[in-house]
C-alpha beads as a LAMMPS data file, in Angstrom:
LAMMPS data file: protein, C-alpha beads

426 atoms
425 bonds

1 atom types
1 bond types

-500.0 500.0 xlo xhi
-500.0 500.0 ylo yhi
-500.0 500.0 zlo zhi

Masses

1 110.0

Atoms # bond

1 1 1 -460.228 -116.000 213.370
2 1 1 -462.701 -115.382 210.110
3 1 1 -465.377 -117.059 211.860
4 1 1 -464.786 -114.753 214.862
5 1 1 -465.071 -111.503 212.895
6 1 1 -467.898 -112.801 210.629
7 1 1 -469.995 -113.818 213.702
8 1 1 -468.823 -110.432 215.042
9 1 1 -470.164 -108.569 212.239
10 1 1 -473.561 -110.676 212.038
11 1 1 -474.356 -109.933 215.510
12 1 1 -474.067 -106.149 214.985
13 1 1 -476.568 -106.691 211.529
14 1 1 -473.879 -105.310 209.466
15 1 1 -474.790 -105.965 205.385
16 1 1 -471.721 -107.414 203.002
17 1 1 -472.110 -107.250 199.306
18 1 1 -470.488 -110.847 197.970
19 1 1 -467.316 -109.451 196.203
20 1 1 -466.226 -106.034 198.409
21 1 1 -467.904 -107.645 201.719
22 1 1 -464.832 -110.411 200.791
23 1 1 -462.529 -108.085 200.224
24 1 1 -463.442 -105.646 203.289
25 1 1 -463.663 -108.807 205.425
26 1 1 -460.036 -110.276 204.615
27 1 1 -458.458 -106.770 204.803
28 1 1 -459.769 -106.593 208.158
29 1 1 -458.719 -110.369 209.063
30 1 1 -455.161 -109.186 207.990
31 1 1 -454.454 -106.249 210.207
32 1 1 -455.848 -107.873 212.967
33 1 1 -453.149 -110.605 212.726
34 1 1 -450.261 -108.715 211.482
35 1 1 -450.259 -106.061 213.987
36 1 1 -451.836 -107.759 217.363
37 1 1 -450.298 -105.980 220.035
38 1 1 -451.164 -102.152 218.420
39 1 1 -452.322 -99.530 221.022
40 1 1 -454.543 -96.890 220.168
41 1 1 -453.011 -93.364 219.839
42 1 1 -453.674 -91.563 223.089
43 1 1 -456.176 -88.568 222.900
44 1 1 -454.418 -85.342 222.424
45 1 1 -456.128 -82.366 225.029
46 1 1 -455.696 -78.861 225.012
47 1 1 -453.531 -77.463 228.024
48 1 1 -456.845 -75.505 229.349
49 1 1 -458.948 -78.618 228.750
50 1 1 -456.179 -80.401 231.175
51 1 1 -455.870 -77.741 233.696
52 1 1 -459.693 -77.669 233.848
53 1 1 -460.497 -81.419 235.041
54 1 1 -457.553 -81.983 237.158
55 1 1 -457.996 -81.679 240.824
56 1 1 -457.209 -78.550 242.885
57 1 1 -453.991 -78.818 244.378
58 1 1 -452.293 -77.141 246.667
59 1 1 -449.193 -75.476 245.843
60 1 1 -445.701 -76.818 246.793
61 1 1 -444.757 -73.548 249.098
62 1 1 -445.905 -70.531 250.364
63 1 1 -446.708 -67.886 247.510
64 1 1 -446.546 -65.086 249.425
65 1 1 -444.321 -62.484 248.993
66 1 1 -443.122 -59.893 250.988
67 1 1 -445.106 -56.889 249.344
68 1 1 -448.027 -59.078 249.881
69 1 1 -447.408 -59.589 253.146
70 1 1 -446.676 -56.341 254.512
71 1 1 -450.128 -54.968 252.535
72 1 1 -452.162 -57.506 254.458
73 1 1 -450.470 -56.776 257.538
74 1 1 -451.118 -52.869 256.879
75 1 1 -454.793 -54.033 256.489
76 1 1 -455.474 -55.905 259.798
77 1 1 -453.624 -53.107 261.471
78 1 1 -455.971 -50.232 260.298
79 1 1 -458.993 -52.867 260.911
80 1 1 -457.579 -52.936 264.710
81 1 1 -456.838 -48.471 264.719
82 1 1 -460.804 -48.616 263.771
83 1 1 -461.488 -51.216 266.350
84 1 1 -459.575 -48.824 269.154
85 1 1 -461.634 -45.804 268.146
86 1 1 -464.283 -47.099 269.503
87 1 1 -463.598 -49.215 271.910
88 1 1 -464.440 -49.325 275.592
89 1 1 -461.106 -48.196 277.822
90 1 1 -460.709 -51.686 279.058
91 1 1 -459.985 -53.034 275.774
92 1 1 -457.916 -50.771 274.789
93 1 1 -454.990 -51.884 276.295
94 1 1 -454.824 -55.036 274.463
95 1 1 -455.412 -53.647 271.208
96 1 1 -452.517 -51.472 271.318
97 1 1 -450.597 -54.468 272.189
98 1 1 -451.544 -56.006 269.006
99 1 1 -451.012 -52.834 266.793
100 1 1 -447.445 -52.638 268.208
101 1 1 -447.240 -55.997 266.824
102 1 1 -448.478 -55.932 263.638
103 1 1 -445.766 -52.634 263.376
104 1 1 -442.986 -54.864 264.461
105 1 1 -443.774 -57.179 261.375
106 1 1 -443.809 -54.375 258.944
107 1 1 -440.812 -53.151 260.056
108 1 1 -439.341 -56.314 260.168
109 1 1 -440.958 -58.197 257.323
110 1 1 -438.366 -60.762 256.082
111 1 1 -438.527 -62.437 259.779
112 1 1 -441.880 -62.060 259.979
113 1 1 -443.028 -63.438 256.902
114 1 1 -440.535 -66.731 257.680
115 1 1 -442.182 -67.549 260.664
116 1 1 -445.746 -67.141 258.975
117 1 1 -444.632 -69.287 256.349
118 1 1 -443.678 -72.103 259.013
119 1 1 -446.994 -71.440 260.673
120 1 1 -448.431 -71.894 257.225
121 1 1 -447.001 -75.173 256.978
122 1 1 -447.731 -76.528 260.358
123 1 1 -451.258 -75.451 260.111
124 1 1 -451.265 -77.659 256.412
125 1 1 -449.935 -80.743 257.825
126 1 1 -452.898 -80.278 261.051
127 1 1 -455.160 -79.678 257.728
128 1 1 -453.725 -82.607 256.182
129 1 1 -454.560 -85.113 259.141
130 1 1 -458.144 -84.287 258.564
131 1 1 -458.618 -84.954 255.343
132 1 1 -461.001 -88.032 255.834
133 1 1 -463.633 -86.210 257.449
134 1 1 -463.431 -83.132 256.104
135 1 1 -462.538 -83.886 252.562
136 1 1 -459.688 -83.308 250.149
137 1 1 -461.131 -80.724 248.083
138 1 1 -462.303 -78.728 251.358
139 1 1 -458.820 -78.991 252.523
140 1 1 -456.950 -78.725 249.274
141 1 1 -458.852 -75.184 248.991
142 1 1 -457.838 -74.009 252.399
143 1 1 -454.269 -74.722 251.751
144 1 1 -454.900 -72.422 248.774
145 1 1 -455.825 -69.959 250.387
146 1 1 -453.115 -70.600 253.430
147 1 1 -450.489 -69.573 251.083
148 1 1 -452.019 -66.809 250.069
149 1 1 -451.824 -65.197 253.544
150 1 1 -456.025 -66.185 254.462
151 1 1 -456.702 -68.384 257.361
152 1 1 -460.695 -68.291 257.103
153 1 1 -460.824 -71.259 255.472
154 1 1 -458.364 -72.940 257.762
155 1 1 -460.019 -71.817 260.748
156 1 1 -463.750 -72.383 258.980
157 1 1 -462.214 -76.255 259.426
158 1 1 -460.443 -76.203 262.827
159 1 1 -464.584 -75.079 263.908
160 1 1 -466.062 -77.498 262.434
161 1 1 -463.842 -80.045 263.508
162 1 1 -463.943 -78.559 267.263
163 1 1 -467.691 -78.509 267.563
164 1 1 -467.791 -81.590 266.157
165 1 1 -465.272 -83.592 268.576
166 1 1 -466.461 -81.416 271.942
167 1 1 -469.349 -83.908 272.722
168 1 1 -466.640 -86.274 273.417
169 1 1 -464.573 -84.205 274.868
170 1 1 -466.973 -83.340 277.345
171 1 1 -468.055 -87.288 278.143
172 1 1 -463.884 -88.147 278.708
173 1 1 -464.283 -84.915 281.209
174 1 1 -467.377 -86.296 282.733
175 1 1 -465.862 -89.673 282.869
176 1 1 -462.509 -88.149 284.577
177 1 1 -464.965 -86.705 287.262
178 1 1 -466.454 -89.877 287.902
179 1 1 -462.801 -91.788 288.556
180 1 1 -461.896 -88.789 290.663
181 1 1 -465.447 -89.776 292.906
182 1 1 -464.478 -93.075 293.257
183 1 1 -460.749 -92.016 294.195
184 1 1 -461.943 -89.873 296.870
185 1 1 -464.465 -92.297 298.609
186 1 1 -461.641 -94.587 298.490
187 1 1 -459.566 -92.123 300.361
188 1 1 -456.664 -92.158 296.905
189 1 1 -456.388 -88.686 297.237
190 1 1 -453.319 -88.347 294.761
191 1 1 -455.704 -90.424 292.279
192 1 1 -458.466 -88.287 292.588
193 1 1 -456.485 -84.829 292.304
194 1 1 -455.364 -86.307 289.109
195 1 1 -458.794 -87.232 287.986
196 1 1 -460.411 -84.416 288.699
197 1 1 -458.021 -82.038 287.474
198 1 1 -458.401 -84.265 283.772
199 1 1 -462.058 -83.126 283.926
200 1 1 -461.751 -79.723 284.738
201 1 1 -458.746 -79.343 281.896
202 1 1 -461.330 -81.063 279.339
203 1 1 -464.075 -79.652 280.325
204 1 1 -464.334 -76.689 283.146
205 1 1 -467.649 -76.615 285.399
206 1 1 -468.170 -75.133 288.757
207 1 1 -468.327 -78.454 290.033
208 1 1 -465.585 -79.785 288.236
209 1 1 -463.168 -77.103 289.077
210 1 1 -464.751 -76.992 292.857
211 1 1 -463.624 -80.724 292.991
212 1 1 -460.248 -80.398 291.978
213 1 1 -459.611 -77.338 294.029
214 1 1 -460.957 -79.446 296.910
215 1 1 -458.282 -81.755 295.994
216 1 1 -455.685 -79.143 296.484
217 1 1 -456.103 -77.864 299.720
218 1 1 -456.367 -81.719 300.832
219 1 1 -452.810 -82.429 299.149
220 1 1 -451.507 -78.936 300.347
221 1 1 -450.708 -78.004 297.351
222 1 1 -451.197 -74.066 298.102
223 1 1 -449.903 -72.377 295.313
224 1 1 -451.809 -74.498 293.390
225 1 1 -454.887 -74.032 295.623
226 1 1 -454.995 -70.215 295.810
227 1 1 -455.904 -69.593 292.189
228 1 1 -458.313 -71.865 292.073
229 1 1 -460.337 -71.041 294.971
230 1 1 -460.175 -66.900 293.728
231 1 1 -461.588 -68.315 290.558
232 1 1 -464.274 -70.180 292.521
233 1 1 -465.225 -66.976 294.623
234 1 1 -465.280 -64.615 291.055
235 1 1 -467.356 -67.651 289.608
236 1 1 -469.835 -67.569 292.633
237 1 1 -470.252 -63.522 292.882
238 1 1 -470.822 -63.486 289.117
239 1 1 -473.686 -66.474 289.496
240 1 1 -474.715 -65.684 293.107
241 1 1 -473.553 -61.852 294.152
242 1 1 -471.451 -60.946 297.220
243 1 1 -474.621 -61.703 299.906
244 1 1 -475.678 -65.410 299.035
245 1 1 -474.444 -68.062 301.661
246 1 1 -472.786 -69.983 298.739
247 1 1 -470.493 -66.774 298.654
248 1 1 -469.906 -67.143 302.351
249 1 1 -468.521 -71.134 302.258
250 1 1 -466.373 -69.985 298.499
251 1 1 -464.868 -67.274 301.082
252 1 1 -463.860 -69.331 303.803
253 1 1 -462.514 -72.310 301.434
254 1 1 -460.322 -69.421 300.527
255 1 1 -459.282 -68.163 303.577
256 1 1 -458.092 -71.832 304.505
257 1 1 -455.592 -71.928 301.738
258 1 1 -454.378 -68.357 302.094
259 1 1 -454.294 -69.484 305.687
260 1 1 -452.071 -72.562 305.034
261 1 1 -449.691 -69.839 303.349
262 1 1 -448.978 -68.445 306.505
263 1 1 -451.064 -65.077 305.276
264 1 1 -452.957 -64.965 308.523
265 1 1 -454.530 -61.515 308.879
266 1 1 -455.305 -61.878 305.365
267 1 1 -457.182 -64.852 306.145
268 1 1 -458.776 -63.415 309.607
269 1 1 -460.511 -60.681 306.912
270 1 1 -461.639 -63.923 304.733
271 1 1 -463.127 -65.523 307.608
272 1 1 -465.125 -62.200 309.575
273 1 1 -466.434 -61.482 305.811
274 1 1 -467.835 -65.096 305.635
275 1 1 -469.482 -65.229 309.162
276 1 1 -470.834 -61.649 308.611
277 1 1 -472.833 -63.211 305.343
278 1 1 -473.829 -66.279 307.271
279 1 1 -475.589 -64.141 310.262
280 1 1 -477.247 -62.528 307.147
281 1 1 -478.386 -65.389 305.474
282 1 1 -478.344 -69.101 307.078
283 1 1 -478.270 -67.356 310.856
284 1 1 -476.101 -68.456 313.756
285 1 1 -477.382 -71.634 314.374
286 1 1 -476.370 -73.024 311.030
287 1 1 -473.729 -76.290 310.588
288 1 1 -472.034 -73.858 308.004
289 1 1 -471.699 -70.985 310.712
290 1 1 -470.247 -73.097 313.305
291 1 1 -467.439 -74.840 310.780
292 1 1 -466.763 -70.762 309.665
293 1 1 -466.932 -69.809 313.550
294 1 1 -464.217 -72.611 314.282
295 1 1 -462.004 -71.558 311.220
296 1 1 -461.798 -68.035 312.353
297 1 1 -460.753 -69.565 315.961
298 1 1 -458.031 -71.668 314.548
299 1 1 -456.295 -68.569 312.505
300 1 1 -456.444 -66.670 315.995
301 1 1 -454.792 -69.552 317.458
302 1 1 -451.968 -69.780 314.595
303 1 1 -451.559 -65.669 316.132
304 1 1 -451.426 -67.111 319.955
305 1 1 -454.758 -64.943 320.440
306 1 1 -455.764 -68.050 322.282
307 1 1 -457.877 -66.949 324.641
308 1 1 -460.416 -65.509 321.892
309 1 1 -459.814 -68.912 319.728
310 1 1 -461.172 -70.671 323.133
311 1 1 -464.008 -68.785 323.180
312 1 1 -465.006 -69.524 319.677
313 1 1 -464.462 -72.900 319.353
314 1 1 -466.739 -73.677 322.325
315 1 1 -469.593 -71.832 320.525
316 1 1 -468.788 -73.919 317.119
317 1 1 -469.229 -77.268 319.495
318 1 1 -472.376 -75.747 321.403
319 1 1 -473.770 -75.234 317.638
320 1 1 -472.233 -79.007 316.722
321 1 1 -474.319 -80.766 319.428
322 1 1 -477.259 -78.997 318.655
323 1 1 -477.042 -79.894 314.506
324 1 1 -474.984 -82.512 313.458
325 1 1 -474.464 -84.006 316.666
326 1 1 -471.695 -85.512 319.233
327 1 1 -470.654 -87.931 316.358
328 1 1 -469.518 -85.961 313.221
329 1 1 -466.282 -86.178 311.945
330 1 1 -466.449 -81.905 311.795
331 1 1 -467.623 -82.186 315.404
332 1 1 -464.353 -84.322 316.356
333 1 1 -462.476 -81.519 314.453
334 1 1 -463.616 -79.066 316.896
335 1 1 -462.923 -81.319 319.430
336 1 1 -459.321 -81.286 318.214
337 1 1 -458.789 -77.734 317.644
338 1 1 -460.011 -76.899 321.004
339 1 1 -457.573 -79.462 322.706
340 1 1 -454.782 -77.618 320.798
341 1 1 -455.666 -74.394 322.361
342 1 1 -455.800 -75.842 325.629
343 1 1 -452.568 -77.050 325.237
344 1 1 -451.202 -73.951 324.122
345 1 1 -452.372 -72.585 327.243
346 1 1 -450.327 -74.608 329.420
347 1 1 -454.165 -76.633 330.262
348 1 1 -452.300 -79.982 329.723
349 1 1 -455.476 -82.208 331.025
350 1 1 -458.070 -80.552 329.772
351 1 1 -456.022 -80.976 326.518
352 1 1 -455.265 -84.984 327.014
353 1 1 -459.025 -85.532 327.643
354 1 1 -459.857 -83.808 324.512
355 1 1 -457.732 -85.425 322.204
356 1 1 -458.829 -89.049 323.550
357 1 1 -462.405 -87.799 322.996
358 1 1 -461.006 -86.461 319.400
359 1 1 -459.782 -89.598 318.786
360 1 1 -462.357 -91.829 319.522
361 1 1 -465.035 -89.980 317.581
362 1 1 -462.961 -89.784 314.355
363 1 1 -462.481 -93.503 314.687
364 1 1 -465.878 -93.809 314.885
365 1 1 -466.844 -91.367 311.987
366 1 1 -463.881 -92.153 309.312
367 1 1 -462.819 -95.398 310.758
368 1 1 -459.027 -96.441 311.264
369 1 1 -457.863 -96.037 307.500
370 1 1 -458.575 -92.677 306.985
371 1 1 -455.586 -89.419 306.685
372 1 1 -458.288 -87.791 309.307
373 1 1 -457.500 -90.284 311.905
374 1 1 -454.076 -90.630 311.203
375 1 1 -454.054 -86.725 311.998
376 1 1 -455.770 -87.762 315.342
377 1 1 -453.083 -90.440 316.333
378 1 1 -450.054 -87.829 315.456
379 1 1 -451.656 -84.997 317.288
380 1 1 -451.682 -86.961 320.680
381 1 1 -448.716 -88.841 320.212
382 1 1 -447.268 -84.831 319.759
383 1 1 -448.908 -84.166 323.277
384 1 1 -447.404 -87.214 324.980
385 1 1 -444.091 -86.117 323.316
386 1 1 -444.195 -82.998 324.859
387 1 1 -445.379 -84.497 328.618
388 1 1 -442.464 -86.447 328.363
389 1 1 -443.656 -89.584 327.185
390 1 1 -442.133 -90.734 324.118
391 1 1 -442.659 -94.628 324.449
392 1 1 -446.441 -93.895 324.670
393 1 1 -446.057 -91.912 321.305
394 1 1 -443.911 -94.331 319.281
395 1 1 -446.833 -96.724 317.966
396 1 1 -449.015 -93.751 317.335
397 1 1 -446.901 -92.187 315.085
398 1 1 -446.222 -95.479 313.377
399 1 1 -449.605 -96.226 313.068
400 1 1 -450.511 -92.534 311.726
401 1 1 -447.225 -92.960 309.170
402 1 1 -448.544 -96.235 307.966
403 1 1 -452.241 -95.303 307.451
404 1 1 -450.715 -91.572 305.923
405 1 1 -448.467 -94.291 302.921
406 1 1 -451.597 -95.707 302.093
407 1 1 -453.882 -93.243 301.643
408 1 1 -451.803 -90.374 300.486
409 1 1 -449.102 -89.612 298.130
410 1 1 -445.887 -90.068 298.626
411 1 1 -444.543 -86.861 298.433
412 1 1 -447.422 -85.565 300.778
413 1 1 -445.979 -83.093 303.512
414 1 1 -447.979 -85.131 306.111
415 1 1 -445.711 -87.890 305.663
416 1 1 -442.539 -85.984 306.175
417 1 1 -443.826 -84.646 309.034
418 1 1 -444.821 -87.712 310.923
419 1 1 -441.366 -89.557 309.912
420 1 1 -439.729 -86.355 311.210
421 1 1 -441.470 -87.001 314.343
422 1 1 -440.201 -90.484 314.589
423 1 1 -436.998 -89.464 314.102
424 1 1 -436.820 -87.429 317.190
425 1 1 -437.922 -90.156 319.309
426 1 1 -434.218 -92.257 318.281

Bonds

1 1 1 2
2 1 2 3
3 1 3 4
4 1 4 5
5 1 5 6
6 1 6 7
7 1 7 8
8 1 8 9
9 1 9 10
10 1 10 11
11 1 11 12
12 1 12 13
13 1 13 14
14 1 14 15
15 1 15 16
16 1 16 17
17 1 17 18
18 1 18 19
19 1 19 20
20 1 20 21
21 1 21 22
22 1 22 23
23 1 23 24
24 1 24 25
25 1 25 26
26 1 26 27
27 1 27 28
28 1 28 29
29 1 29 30
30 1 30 31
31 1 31 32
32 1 32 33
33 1 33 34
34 1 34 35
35 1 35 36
36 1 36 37
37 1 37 38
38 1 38 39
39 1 39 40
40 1 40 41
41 1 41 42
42 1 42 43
43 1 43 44
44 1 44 45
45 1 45 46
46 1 46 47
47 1 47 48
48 1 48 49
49 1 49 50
50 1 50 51
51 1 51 52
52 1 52 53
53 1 53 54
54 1 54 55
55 1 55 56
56 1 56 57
57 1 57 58
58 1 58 59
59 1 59 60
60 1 60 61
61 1 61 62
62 1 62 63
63 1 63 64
64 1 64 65
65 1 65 66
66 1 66 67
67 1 67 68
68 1 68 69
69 1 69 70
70 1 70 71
71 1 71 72
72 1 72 73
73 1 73 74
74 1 74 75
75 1 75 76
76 1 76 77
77 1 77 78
78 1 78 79
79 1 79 80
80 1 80 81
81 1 81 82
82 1 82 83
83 1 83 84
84 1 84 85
85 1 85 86
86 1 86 87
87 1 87 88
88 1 88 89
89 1 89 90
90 1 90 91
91 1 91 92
92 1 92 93
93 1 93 94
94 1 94 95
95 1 95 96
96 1 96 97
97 1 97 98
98 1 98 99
99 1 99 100
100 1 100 101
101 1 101 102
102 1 102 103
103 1 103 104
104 1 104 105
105 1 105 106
106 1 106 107
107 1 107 108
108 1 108 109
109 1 109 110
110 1 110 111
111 1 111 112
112 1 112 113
113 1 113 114
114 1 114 115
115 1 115 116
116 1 116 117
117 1 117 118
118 1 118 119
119 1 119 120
120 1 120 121
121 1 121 122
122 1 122 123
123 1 123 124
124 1 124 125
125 1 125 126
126 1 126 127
127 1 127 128
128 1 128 129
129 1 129 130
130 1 130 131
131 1 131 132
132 1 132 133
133 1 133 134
134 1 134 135
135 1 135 136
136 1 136 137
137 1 137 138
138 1 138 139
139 1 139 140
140 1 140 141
141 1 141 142
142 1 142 143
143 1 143 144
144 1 144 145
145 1 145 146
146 1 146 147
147 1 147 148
148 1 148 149
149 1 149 150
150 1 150 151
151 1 151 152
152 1 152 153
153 1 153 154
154 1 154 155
155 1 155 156
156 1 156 157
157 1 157 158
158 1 158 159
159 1 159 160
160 1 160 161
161 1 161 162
162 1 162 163
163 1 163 164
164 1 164 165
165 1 165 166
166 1 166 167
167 1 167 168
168 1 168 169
169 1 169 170
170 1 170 171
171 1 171 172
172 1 172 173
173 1 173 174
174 1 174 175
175 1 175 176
176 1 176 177
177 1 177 178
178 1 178 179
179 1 179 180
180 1 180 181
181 1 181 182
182 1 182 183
183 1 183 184
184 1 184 185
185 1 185 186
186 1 186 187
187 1 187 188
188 1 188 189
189 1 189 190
190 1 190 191
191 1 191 192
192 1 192 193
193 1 193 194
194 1 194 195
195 1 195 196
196 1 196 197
197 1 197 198
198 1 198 199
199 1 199 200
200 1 200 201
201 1 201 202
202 1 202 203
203 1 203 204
204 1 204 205
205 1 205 206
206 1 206 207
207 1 207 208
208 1 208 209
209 1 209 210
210 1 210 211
211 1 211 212
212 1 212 213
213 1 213 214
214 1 214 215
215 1 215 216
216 1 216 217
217 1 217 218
218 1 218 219
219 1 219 220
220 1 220 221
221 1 221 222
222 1 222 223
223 1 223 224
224 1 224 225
225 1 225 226
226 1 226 227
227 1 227 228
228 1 228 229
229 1 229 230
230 1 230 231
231 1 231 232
232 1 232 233
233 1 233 234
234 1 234 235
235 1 235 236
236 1 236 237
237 1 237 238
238 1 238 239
239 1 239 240
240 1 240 241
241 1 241 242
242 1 242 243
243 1 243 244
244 1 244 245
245 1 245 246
246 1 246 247
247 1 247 248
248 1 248 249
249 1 249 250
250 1 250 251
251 1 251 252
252 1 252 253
253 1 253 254
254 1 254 255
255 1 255 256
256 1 256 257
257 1 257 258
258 1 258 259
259 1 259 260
260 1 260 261
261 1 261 262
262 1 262 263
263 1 263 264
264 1 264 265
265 1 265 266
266 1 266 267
267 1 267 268
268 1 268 269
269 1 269 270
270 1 270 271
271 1 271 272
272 1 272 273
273 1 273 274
274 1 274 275
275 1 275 276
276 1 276 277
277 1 277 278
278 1 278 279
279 1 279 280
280 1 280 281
281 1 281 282
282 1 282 283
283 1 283 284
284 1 284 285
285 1 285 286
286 1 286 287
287 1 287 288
288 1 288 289
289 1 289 290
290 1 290 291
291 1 291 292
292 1 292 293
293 1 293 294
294 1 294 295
295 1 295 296
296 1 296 297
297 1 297 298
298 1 298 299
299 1 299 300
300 1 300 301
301 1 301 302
302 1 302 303
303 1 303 304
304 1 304 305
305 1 305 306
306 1 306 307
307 1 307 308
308 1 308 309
309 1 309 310
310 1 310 311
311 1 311 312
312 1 312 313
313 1 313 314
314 1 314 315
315 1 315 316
316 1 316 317
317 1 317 318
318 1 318 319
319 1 319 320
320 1 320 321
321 1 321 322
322 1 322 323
323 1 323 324
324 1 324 325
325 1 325 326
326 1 326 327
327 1 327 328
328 1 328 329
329 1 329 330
330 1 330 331
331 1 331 332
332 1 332 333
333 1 333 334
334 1 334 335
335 1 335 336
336 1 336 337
337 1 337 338
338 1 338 339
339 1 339 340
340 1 340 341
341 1 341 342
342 1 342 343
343 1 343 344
344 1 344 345
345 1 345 346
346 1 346 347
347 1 347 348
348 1 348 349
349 1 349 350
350 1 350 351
351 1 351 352
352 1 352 353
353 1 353 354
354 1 354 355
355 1 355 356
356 1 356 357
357 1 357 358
358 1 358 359
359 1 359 360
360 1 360 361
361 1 361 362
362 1 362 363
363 1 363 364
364 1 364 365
365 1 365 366
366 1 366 367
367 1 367 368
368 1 368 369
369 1 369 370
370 1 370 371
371 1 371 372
372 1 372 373
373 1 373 374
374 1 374 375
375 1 375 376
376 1 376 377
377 1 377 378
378 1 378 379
379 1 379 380
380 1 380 381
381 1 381 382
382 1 382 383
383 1 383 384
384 1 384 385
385 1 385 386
386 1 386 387
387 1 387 388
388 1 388 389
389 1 389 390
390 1 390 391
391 1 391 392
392 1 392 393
393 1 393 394
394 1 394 395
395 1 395 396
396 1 396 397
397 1 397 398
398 1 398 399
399 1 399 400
400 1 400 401
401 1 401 402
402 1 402 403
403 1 403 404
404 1 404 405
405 1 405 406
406 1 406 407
407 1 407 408
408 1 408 409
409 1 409 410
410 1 410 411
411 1 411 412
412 1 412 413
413 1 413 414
414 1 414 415
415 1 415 416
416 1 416 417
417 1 417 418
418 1 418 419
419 1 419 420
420 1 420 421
421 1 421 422
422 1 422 423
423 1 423 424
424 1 424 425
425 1 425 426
């Protein structure tokens, strides 16, 4: 042990007279061994000292009192009186609404200032979660300042946090819309609602939105549908105004859906707005005209004005031939909806050639697998049905029903309807 503190002491060039160094060194040597285990007596701070290098914390509750809370509340209100002096008449309904509020909580402010202080708390724990990438003094400040009644700093955060994560969301939304293109060129309808109703809750575009309304009216899911297609129509008259063509097709997308409601003249109006903007703009002989022309014809039909439907529909298929041809899949439609009106007519075969011709051109445009040609099949096995011949009709609907399982939901009304139909026939 000597040699230990003597080397010690050399290294360090520390000078030893003969007699004290002796002394000095052996005094040290002996309170080394006697007491080998001695700790060093902490260092004593000043309370201030302390208080100043320990980290901000936040505090265990909510500090703020009632007083306090009714005085800010007395402030935002005569922020929101100042606001509603001069604002425009529009807005002033709402910021009534939120005066009347803000006097509710004075009046009541024990109730109010409980559920504050639980808001205050749930908005810590969300502050909490982000302490990684924020950081803990950032969020141990806006905690702070929670419980003092001021959510800047709080809401400073949530920004920050929201600006940063929205690239993201906005790839998940564009990758949602790209499942729900697959979906639908795979004829999974029920997958591709789903899909593209994802994107347009992440991220709302007009084609998003125009996707998943499409969607909608293909499920007949009408409530649903209606909504969505007036938000469309606002969303085009805002971009486009009331006399661009794309106004015209938003219109009539409409006017199918309030249509499926059973709201025919309301629809009728849709539809005679539409083709008046298309004669305007894209002019008689236009694809777009002739599907508008044919939609007006089918909501006179649904009001057994059939005679005017007829007339229509044979101008949509003149139009047909002449653009997309004998071999479109909208041209088949037409085909369709004019055999219908024959039929309602009493012109029983004029109608059975037309839906043969319907029949074969929709297998020929969609192929076998598709809802469109299921439609086909169950529309002339409901002819035959009603020409008293039910045998005929059996393996239609069966066919339709099993193509309808595959390609739509189950709890599509299309299905119901064709196993209604085969129920009859028992």
């Amino acid at each position: 042990m000597l040699d230990a503190v003597l080397g010690f002491l050399r290294t360090y060039g520390m000078e030893l007279s003969a007699a004290g160094g002796l002394v000095a060194v052996l005094l040290f040597v002996w309170a080394i061994i006697t007491k080998p285990f001695a700790k060093p007596k902490p260092t004593q701070l000043a309370p201030d000292t302390i208080d100043q290098i320990k980290p901000p914390q936040a505090k265990d509750g909510p500090a703020l009192t009632v007083p306090e809370f009714i005085r800010l509340r007395r402030e935002l209100k005569a922020d929101l009186e100042a606001e509603l002096a001069e604002a425009a008449e529009a807005e002033k309904s709402q910021l009534r609404a939120r005066i009347a509020e803000l006097e509710k909580q004075i009046a009541n402010p024990d109730e109010a200032l409980a559920e504050a202080q639980k808001r205050i708390k749930d908005l810590e724990a969300l502050l909490d979660r982000e302490a990684n990438q924020i950081g803990a003094d950032r969020i141990a400040e806006a905690k702070a300042a929670l419980e003092q009644g001021d959510y800047s700093l709080a809401d400073d955060i949530f920004a920050e946090i929201e600006a940063k994560n929205e690239l993201a969301v906005q790839e998940t939304a564009r990758a949602a819309f790209g499942r729900g293109e697959v979906a639908e060129a795979e004829v999974r309808w029920g997958d591709a609602y789903t899909h593209y109703k994802r994107a347009t809750d992440l991220h709302e575009t007009f084609d998003h939105l125009s996707a998943y309304a499409r969607m909608t009216w293909r499920l007949a899911k009408g409530a649903e549908a209606i909504p969505l297609h007036e938000k469309l129509v606002d969303w085009v008259k805002s971009d486009h105004g009331v006399e661009s063509a794309e106004y015209a097709i938003r219109l009539n997308n409409l006017a199918l859906v309030v249509e499926a409601q059973g709201r025919y003249a309301e629809a009728e109006g849709l539809y005679r707005v539409a083709l008046e903007i298309d004669r305007a703009t894209i002019g008689e002989g236009h694809p777009d005209y002739a599907i508008h022309l044919s939609n007006l014809a089918g909501v006179l039909h649904e009001q057994e004005r059939n005679g005017e439907a007829e007339g229509l529909y044979r101008e949509a298929l003149e139009i047909g031939r002449a653009t997309i041809g004998t071999g479109h899949p909208d041209y088949a439609t037409r085909l369709n909806n004019l055999a219908v009106t024959m039929q309602a007519q009493g012109r029983t075969v004029e109608a059975e050639a037309l839906f043969r011709e319907t029949l074969e051109v929709t297998r020929n445009a969609v192929g076998e697998r598709h809802p469109h040609y299921a439609n086909r099949l169950n529309n002339l096995a409901r002819f035959l049905v009603e020409q008293g011949k039910p045998e005929e009709a059996r393996p239609l609907y069966e066919q339709a029903l099993e193509i309808l399982r595959v390609t739509l939901p189950p709890d599509h009304p299309h299905i119901a309807l064709v196993e209604g139909h085969i129920a009859k026939l028992s």
